[in-house]
C-alpha positions as CSV (number, residue, x, y, z in Angstrom):
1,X,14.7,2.1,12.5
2,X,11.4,2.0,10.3
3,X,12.0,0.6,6.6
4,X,9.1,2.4,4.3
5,X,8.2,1.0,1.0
6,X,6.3,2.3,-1.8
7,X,3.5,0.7,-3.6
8,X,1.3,2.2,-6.8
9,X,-2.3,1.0,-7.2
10,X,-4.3,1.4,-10.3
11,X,-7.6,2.3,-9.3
12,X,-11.1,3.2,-11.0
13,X,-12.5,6.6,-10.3
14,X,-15.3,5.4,-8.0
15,X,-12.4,4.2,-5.3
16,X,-11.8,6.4,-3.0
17,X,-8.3,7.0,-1.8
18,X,-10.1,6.2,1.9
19,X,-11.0,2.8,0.9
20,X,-7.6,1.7,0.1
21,X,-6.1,3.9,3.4
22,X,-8.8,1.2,5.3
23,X,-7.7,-2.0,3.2
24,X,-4.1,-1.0,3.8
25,X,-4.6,-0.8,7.6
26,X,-6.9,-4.0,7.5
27,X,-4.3,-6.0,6.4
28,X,-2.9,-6.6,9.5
29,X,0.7,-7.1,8.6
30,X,2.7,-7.7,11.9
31,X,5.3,-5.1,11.6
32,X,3.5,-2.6,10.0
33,X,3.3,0.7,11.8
34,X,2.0,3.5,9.3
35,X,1.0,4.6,5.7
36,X,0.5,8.0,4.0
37,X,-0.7,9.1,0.4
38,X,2.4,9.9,-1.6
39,X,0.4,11.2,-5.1
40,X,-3.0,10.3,-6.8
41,X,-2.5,10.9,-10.6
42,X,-5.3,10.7,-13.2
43,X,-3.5,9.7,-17.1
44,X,-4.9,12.1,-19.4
45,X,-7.9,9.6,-21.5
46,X,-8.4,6.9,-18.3
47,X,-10.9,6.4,-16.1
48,X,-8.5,5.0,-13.6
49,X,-6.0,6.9,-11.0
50,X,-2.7,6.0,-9.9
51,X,-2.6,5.9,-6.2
52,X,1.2,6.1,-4.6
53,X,1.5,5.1,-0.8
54,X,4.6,4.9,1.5
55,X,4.1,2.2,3.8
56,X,6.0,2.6,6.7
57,X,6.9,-1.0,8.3
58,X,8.9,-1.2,12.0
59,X,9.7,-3.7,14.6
60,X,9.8,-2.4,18.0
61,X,12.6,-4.9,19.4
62,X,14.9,-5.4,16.2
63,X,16.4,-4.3,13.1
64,X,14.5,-5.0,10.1
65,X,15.6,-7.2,7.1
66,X,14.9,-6.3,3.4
67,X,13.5,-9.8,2.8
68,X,11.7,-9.9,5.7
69,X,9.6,-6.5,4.8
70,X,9.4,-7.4,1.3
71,X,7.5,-10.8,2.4
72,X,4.9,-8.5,4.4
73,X,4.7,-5.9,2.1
74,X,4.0,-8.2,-0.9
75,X,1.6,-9.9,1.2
76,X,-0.1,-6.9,2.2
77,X,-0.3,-5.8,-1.2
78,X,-2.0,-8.9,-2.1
79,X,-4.2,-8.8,0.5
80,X,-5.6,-5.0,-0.6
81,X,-5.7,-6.3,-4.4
82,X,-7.6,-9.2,-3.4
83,X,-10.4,-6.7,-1.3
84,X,-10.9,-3.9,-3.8
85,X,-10.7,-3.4,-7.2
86,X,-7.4,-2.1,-7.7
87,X,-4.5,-3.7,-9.3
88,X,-0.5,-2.8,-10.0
89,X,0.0,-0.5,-12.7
């Protein structure tokens, strides 16, 4: 069964939602099958956006475990905050 996760990225106005898609799908994690835009919010006075993805993780042969996907998922967070100019909320 797929496990999803969801992340929140502060971004600056001039990164597009595209970019971080790519980064996302760059990352390479091993069990990582798909990702979709949850909600892009712009707080009132900032010059950054909130960008929400679910990530959707899934192995094809075995049940996933929580600690498994959060090691992937924190490492594919990592690798997108290391790429682009984005950071957690």
């Amino acid at each position: 069964p797929p496990v999803r996760r969801d992340i929140t990225f502060a971004a600056p106005a001039g990164v597009a939602v595209g970019a971080v898609l790519a980064a996302i799908r760059a990352a390479k994690a091993p069990i990582f099958e798909d990702v979709l835009l949850l909600d892009a919010y712009t707080p009132e006075g900032k010059d950054e956006r909130r960008l929400t993805f679910r990530i959707t993780y899934r192995h094809l042969e075995k049940t996933l475990k929580d600690k498994e996907v959060d090691k992937v998922h924190e490492a594919l967070v990592q690798d997108v905050i290391s790429k682009l100019p984005v950071t957690r909320p």
